[in-house]
C-alpha positions as CSV (number, residue, x, y, z in Angstrom):
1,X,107.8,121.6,74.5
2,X,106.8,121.4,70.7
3,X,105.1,124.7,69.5
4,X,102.1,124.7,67.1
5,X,100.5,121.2,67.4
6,X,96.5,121.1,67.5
7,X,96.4,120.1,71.0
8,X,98.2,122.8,72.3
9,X,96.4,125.5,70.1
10,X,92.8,124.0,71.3
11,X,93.5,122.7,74.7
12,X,91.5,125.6,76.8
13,X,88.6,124.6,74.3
14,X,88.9,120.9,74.8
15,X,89.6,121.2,78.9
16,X,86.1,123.4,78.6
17,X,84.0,120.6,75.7
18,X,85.6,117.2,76.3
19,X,83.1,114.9,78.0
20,X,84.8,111.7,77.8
21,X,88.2,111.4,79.3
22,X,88.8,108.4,80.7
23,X,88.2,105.7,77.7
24,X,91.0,108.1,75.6
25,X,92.8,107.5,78.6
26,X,92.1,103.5,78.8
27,X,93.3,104.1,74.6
28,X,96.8,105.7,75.7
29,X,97.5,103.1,79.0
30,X,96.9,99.9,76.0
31,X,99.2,101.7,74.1
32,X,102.2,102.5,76.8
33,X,102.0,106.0,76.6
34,X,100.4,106.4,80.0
35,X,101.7,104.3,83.2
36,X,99.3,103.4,85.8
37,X,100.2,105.8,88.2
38,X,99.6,108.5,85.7
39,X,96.5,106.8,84.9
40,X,95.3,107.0,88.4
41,X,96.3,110.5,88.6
42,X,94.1,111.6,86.2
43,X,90.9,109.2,86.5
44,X,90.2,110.1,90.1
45,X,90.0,113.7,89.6
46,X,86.2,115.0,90.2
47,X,85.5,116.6,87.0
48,X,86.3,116.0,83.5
49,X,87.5,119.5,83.1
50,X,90.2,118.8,86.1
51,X,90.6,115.2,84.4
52,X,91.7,117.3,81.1
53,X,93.9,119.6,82.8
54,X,95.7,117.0,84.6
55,X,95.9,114.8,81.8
56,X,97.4,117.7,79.5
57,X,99.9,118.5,82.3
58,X,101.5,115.2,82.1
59,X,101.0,115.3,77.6
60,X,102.2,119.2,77.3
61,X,105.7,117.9,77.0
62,X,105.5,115.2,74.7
63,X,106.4,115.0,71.0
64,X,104.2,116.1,68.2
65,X,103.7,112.2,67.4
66,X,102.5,111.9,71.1
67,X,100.3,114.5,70.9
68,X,98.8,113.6,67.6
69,X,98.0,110.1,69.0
70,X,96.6,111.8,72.5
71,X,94.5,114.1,69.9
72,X,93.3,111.8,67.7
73,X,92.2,109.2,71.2
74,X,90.6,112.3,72.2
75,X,88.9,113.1,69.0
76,X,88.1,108.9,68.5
77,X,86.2,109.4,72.0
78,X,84.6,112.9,71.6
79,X,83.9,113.1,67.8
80,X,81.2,115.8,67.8
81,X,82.9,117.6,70.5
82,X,86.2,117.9,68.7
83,X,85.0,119.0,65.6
84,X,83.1,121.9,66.5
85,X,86.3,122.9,68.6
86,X,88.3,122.8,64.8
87,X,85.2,124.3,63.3
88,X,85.0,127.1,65.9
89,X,89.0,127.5,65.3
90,X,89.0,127.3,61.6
91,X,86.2,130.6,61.8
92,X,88.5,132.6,64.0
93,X,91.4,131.9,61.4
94,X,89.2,133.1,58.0
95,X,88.3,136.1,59.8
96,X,91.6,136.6,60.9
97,X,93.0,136.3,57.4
98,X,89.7,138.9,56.8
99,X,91.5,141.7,58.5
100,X,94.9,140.9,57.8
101,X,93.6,142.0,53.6
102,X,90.8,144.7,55.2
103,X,94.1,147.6,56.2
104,X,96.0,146.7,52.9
105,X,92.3,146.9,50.8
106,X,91.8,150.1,53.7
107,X,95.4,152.2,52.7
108,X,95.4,151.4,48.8
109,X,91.3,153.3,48.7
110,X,92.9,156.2,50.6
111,X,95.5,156.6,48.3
112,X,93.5,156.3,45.2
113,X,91.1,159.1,47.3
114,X,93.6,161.1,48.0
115,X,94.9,161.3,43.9
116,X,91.4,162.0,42.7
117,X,91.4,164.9,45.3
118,X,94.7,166.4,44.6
119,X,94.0,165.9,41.1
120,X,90.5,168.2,41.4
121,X,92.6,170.6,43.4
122,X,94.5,171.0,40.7
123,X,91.9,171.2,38.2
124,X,89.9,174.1,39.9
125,X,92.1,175.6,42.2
126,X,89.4,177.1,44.1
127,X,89.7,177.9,47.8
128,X,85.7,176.7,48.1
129,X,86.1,173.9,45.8
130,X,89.2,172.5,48.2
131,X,86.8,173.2,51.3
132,X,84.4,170.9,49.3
133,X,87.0,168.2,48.3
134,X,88.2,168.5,51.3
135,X,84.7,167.9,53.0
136,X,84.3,164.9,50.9
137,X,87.5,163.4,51.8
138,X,86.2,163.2,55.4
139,X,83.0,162.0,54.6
140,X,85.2,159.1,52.8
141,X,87.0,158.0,55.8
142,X,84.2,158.2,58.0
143,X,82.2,156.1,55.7
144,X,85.8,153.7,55.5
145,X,85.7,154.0,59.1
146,X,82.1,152.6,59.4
147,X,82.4,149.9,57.0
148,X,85.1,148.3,59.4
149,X,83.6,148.8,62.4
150,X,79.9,147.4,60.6
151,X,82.5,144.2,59.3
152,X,84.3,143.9,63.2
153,X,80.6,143.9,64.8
154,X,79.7,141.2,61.9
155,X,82.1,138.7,62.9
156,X,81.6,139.4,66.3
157,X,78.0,138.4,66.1
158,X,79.1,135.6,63.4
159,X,81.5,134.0,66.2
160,X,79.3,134.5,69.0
161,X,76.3,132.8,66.7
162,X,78.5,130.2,66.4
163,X,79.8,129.6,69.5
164,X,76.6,129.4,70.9
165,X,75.8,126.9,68.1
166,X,78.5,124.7,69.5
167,X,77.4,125.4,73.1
168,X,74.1,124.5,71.9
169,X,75.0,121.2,70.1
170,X,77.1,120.5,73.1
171,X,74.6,120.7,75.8
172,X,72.3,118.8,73.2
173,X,74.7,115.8,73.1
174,X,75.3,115.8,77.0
175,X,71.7,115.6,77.2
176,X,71.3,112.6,75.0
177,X,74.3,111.3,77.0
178,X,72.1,111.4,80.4
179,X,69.2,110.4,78.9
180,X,70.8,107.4,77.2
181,X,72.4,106.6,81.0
182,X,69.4,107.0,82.9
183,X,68.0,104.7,80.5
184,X,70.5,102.3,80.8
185,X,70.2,102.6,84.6
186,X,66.2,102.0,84.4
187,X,67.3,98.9,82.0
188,X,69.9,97.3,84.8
189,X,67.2,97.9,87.5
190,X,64.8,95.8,85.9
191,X,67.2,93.6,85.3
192,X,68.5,93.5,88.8
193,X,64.8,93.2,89.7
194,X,64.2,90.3,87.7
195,X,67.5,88.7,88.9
196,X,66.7,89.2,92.1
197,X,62.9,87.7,91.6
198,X,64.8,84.9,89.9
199,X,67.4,84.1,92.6
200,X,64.3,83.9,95.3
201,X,62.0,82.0,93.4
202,X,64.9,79.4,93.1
203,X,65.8,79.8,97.2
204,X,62.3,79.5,97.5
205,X,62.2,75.6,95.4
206,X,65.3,75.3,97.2
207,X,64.5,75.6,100.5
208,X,60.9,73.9,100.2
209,X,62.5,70.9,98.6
210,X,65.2,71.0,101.0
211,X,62.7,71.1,103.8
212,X,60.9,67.9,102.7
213,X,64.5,66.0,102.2
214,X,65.0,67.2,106.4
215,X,61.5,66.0,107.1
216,X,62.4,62.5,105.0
217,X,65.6,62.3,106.6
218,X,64.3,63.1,110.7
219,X,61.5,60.3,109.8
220,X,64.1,57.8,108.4
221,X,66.3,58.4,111.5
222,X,63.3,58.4,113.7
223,X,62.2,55.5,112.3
224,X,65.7,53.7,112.9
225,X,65.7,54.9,116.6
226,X,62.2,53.1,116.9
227,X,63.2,50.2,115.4
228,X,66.4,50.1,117.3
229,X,64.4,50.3,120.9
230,X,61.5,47.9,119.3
231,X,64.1,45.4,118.9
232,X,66.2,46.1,122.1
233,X,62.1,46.0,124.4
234,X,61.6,42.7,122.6
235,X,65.1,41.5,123.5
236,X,64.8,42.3,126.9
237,X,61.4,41.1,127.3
238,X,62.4,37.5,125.9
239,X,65.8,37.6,128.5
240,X,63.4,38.6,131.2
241,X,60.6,35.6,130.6
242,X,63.9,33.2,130.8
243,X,64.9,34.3,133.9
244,X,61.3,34.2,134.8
245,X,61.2,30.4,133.8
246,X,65.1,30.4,135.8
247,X,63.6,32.0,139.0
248,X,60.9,29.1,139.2
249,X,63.1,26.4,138.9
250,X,65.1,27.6,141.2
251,X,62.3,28.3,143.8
252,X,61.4,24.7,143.6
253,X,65.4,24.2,143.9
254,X,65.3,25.5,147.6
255,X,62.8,23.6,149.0
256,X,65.5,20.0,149.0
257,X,68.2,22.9,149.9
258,X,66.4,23.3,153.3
259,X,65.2,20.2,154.4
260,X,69.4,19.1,153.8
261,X,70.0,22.3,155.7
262,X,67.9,20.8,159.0
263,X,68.5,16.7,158.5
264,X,71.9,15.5,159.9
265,X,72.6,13.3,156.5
266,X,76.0,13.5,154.5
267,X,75.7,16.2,152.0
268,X,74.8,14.6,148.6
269,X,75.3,16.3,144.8
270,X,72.7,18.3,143.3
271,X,72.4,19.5,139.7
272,X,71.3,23.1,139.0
273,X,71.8,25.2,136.5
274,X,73.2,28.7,137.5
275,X,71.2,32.3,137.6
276,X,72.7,34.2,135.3
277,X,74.0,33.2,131.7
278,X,77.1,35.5,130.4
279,X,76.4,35.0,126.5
280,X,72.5,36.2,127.1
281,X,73.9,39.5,129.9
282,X,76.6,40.2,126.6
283,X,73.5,40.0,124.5
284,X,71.1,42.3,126.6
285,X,74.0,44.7,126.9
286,X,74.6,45.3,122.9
287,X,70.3,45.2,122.5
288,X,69.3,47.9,125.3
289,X,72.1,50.2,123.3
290,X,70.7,52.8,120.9
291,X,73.3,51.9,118.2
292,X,74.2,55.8,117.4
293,X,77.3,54.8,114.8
294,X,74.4,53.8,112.4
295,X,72.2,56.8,113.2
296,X,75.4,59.7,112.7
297,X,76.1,57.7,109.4
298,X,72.2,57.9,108.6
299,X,72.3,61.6,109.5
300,X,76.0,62.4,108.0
301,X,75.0,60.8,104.6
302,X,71.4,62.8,104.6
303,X,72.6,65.7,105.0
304,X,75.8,65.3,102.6
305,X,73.3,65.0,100.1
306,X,71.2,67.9,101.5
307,X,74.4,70.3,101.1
308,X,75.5,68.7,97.9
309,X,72.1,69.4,96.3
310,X,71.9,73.2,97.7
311,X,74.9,73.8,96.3
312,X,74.4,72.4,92.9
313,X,70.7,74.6,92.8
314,X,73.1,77.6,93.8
315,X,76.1,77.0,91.9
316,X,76.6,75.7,88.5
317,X,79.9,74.6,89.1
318,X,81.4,74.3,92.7
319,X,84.9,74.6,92.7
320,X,85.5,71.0,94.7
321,X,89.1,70.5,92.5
322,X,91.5,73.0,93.3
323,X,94.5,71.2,93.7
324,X,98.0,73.2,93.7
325,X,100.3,72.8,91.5
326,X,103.9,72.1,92.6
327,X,105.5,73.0,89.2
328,X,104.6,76.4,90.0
329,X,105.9,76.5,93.9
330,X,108.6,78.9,94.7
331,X,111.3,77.1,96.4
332,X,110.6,78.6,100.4
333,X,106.6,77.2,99.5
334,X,106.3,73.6,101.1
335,X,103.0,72.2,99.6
336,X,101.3,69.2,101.1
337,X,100.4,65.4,99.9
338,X,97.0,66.0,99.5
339,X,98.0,69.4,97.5
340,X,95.7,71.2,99.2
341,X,97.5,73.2,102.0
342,X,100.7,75.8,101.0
343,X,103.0,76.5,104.2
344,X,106.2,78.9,104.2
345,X,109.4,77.1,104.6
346,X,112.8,78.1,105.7
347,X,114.0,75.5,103.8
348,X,115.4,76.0,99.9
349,X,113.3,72.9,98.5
350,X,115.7,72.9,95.2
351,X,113.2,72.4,92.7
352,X,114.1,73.0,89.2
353,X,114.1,75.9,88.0
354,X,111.3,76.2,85.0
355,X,109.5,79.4,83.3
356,X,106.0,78.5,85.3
357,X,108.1,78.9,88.8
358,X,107.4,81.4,91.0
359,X,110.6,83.3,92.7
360,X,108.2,84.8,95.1
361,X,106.7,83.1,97.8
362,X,103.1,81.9,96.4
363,X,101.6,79.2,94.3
364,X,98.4,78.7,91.7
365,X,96.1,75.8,91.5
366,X,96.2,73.1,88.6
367,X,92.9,74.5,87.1
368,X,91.0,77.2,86.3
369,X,87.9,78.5,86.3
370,X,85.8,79.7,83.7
371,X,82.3,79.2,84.0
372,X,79.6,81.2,85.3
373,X,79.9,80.6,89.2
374,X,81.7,79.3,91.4
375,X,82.8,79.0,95.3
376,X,85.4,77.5,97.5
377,X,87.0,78.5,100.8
378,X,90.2,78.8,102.6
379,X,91.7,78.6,106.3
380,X,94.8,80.4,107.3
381,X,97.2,80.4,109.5
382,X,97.1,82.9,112.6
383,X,100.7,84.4,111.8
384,X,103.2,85.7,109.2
385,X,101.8,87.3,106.0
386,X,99.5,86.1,103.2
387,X,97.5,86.5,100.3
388,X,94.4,84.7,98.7
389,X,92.9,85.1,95.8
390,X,92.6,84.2,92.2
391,X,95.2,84.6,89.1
392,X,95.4,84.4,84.9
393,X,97.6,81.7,84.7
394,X,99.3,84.1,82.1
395,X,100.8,86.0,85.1
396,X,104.4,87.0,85.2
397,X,106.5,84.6,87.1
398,X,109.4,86.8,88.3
399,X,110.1,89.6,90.7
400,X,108.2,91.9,92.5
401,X,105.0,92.5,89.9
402,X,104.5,88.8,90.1
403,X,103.3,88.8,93.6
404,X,99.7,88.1,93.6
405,X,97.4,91.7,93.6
406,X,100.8,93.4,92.4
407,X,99.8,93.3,88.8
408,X,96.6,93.7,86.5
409,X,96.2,90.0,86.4
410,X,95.3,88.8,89.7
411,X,93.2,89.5,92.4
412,X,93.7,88.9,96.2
413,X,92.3,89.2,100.1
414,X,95.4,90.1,102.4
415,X,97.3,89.9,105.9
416,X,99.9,91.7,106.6
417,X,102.9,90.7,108.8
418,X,101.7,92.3,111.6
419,X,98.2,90.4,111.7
420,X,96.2,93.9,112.3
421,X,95.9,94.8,109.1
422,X,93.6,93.2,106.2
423,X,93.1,94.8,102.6
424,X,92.0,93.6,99.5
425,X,94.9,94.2,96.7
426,X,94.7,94.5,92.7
427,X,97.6,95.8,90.1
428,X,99.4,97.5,93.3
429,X,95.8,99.5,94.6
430,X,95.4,98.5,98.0
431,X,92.1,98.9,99.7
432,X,91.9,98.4,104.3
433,X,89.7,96.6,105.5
434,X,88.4,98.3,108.3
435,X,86.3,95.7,109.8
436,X,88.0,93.5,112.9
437,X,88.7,90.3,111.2
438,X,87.8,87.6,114.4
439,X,88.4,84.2,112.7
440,X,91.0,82.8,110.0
441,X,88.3,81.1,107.6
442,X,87.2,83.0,104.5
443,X,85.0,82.1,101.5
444,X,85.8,83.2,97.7
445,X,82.9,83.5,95.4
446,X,83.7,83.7,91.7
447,X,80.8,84.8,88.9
448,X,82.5,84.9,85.8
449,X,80.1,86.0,83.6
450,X,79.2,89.5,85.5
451,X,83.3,89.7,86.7
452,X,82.6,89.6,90.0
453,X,85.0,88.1,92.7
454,X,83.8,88.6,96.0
455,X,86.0,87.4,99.9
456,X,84.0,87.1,102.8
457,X,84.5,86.6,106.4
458,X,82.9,83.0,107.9
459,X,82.4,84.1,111.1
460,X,78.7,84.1,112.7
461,X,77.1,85.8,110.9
462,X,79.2,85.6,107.6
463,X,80.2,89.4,106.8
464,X,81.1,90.7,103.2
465,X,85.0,91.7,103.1
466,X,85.2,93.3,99.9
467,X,84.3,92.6,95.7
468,X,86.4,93.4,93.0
469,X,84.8,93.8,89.5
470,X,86.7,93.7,86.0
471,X,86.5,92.0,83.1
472,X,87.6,88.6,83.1
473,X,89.5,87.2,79.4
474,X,91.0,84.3,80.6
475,X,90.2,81.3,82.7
476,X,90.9,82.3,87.1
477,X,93.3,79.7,89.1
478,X,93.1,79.7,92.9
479,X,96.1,81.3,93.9
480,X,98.0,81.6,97.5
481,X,100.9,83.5,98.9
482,X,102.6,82.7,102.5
483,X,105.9,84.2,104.1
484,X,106.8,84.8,107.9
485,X,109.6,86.0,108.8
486,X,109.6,84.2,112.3
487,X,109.6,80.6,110.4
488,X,109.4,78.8,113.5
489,X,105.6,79.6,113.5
490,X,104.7,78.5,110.0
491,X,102.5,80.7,107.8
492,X,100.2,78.6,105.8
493,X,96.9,78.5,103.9
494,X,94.7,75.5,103.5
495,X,92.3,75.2,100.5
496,X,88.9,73.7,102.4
497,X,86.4,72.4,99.7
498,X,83.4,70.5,99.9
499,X,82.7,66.7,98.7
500,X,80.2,65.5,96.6
């Protein structure tokens, strides 16, 4: 381990002052010098002062140019911290240099004491004037002795001053710290409040107006079912006053029938026209039937629109497109005509090769997203393994950090091979999902602008699965992953989205 660096002199002081240890850390992971897993090691201790202790157990044996760049993130992080820690430590080192002179200063007055005795000794050669010297000479030392203990209890109290200076300015600058965040939490609440007053005013148009297209549309079919039984009475009514006029004629049709019956005369031929006419039954049939084709296209359409305009006063852009893109396929992913629905093949496919190929089992969509909102859903398949989720489009291609939630650059809702176990999965953090998962449809709702990407269950009622938040740079592609290992199943995921 190198000796002497800064970080190793003030680390007990910086493990007790430094208040901000994960953005140096967020510095060191952007420039390679921390992996992840050290990264995680460190964030999730409970205390900054464990955070710094862990951190520095991991740093203590690095290089000098390591530790200068782990100081100086430190220092960039925690300026007023780390300079009273070097003021406090450049103190300790002028007194220090203090006594270092003080003995030398200390032994060269004792010798020039004890000449100037020796030399009156000499001079009076007196047994009472040596008593006297000799008194003196005592009286010297003590007085010596004095100084240096009045100069040690100085710098004592000078360091202790100070210290409690820093302490002081410390706890002054923690203070502002809280204050500044419980300001900034009294700021999002409003916001959050005003957001949320927003959001129901709009539900509130949006349901009202919503409410007065479902009254329009029950009149309009209403209406249509009148009509329909207006026009099927009236058709009836107009079959019934010709059978009426039928029924007479052939009423006065009997009357020649009997007297034939009783007269012994040859049979002779009589015209009459017959009861019932096939055309006008057909006619009477199609007419007394409520024609409910038109009505579940009336009602269909109505509410099409209905949905399409709820969405669109939710939304400002539903994602209606996602189409996947076979270019980026892996080989074993068998995608459909309508590119909408990725299944796991046993099959090698032999495309060709090309950077944007997966060689693990999962595909992205053509485009991505980034606006403010957006929502689209999937269905899956009750077996084998599979992820969904969304993807930079900048994602590495190859091996095992390509998979999607293995890496920093994707995001993704998971089953495992076993079907009993669900998670949600980002740079190789899994989180369970505890909740029993009872149906294989799930939503995705994307809101770019706060970097929020939320999975939910569809089952009745809808239940939240999990929401990932970061910081979003680039534009989000649907992305999907599918492998079973007992192919004869099929594992596949089926992008469901809604038409306008």
């Amino acid at each position: 381990m190198a000796e002497g660096h800064a970080l190793d002199e003030n680390i007990s002081r910086l493990i007790q002052a430094i208040t901000m240890v994960v953005p140096a850390m967020d510095d060191l992971r952007q420039m390679k010098l921390l992996t992840d897993e050290q990264y995680d090691l460190v964030k999730y201790k409970d205390t900054t002062q464990e955070q710094m202790r862990e951190l520095y157990r991991h740093v203590k044996s690095w290089g000098n140019t390591d530790k200068t760049t782990v100081y100086q993130c430190l220092k960039l992080n925690n300026p007023l911290v780390v300079a009273n820690v070097e003021r406090s430590l450049q103190s300790i080192n002028n007194w220090s240099d203090h006594d270092h002179e003080a003995p030398m200063a200390d032994s060269n007055h004792s010798v020039r004491r004890k000449q100037n005795v020796q030399s009156s000794m000499d001079q009076k050669l007196g047994a009472e004037t040596e008593e006297k010297v000799m008194m003196g000479l005592q009286e010297c030392v003590f007085h010596e002795r004095a100084l240096r203990y009045d100069c040690t209890e100085n710098k004592n109290q000078h360091l202790q001053t100070e210290e409690k200076c820093n302490l002081h300015q410390v706890l002054e600058e923690q203070n502002d710290q809280l204050q500044q965040r419980v300001q900034d939490l009294h700021e999002d609440m409003e916001a959050e409040k005003a957001k949320a007053e927003d959001i129901t005013r709009r539900m509130s148009i949006l349901f009202s107006n919503s409410r007065s297209q479902l009254n329009l549309l029950e009149e309009r079919i209403l209406s249509e079912i009148s009509r329909q039984e207006e026009q099927a009475s009236m058709s009836v009514s107009d079959l019934i006053q010709k059978l009426e006029v039928k029924k007479e004629k052939l009423c006065r049709d009997l009357h020649p029938m009997q007297e034939l019956r009783t007269s012994n005369g040859p049979l002779q031929e009589m015209e009459y026209d017959a009861c019932t006419d096939p055309r006008a039954e057909a006619r009477l049939c199609a007419v007394r039937n409520v024609d409910m084709g038109l009505i579940s296209a009336m009602l269909h359409s109505g509410l099409s629109d209905m949905i399409t305009g709820i969405k669109r006063g939710i939304y400002e852009q539903e994602i209606t497109d996602l189409l996947l893109d076979i270019n980026t396929a892996e080989n074993h992913v068998h995608i459909s005509d309508d590119l909408k629905t990725a299944t796991w093949s046993q099959r090698d496919l032999q495309r060709p090769d090309s950077e944007e190929r997966f060689n693990y089992s999962q595909v992205l969509s053509r485009s991505g997203v980034s606006t403010q909102q957006g929502y689209w859903e999937v269905e899956t398949s009750g077996t084998g393994a599979w992820r969904v989720g969304m993807s930079y489009a900048s994602v590495v291609r190859k091996g095992r950090q390509s998979s999607i939630g293995n890496n920093d650059r994707s995001w993704a809702l998971c089953r495992w091979i076993n079907g009993l176990e669900y998670g949600a999965i980002h740079n190789r953090r899994t989180t369970p999902i505890n909740d029993k998962i009872s149906t294989q449809r799930f939503g995705i709702y994307l809101d770019y602008e706060t970097g929020r990407l939320s999975f939910y269950e569809l089952s009745d009622p809808v239940k939240h699965l999990h929401t990932f938040y970061a910081t979003f740079m680039e534009p989000l592609h649907a992305a999907i992953y599918v492998w079973d290992r007992d192919c004869d199943k099929g594992c596949w995921v089926r992008i469901r989205s809604y038409e306008k």
